[in-house]
matplotlib code that plots the C-alpha trace (Angstrom):
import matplotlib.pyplot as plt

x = [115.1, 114.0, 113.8, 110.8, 111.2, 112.1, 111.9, 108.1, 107.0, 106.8, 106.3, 103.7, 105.1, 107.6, 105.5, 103.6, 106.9, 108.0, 104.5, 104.3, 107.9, 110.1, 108.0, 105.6, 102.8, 99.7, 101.3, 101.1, 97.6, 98.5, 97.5, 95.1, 95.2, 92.3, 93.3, 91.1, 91.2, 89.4, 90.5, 94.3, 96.6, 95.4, 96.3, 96.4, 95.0, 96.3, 94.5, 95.2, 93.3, 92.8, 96.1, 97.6, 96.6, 97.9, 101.1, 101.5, 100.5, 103.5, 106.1, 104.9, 105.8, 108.8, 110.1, 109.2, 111.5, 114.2, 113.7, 113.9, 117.1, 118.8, 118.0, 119.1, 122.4, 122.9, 122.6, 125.1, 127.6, 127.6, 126.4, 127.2, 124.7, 121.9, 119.0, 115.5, 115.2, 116.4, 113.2]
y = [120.3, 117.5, 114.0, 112.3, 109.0, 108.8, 106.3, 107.0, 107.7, 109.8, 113.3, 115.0, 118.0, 115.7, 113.3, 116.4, 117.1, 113.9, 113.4, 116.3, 116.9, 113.8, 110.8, 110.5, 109.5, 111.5, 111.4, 107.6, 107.6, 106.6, 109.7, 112.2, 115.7, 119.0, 122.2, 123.7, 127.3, 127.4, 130.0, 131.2, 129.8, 127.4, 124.2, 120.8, 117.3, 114.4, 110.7, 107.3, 106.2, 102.0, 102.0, 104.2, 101.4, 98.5, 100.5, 100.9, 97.1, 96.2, 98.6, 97.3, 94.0, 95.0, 96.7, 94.3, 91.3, 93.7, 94.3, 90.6, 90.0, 93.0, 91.3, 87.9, 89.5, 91.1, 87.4, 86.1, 88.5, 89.4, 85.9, 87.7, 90.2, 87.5, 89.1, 88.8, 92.3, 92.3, 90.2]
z = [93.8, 96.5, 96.1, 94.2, 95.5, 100.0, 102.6, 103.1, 99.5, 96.5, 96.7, 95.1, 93.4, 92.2, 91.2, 89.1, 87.6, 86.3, 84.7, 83.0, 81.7, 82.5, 80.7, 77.9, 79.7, 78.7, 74.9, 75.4, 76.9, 80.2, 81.6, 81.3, 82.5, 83.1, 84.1, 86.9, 87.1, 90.9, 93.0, 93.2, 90.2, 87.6, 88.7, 86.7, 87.2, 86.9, 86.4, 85.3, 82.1, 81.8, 80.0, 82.8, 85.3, 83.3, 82.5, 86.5, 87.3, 84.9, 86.7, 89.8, 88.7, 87.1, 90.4, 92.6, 90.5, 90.6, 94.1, 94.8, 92.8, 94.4, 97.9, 96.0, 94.8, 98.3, 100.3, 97.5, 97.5, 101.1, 103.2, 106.6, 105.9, 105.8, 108.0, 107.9, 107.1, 104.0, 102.8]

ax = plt.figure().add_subplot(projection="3d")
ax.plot(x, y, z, "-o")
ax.set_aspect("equal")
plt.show()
């Protein structure tokens, strides 16, 4: 099994799997799902309900504080390695 989360994004199928087996999110109304039996194999889709979108503004915040205090705890711990790329 790849990686969900890469250097240039989230994969899809990934991204499918976690939704649908790895969190609670359409239990918790974060995310609501349709299956669309088209042509070829059922397929199912995903979107964000208004809950869904505040649940992902929050983790957005949430990520982004960690982020910074990683970088934070990176400057302290290891001075030398001050670069502006780590901003």
């Amino acid at each position: 099994m790849g990686r969900c989360v890469t250097a240039t994004g989230v994969t899809l199928p990934c991204a499918s799997r976690t939704v649908s087996t790895g969190f609670p999110l359409e239990a918790n109304g974060h995310v609501a799902s349709t299956w669309d039996a088209g042509d070829g194999p059922a397929r199912r889709n995903y979107s964000l309900t208004r809950s869904g979108h505040v649940h992902l503004r929050d983790w957005a915040h949430l990520l982004e504080s960690l982020g910074k205090a990683m970088i934070q705890f990176a400057h302290e711990t290891h001075p030398e390695n001050d670069s502006d790329d780590l901003r």
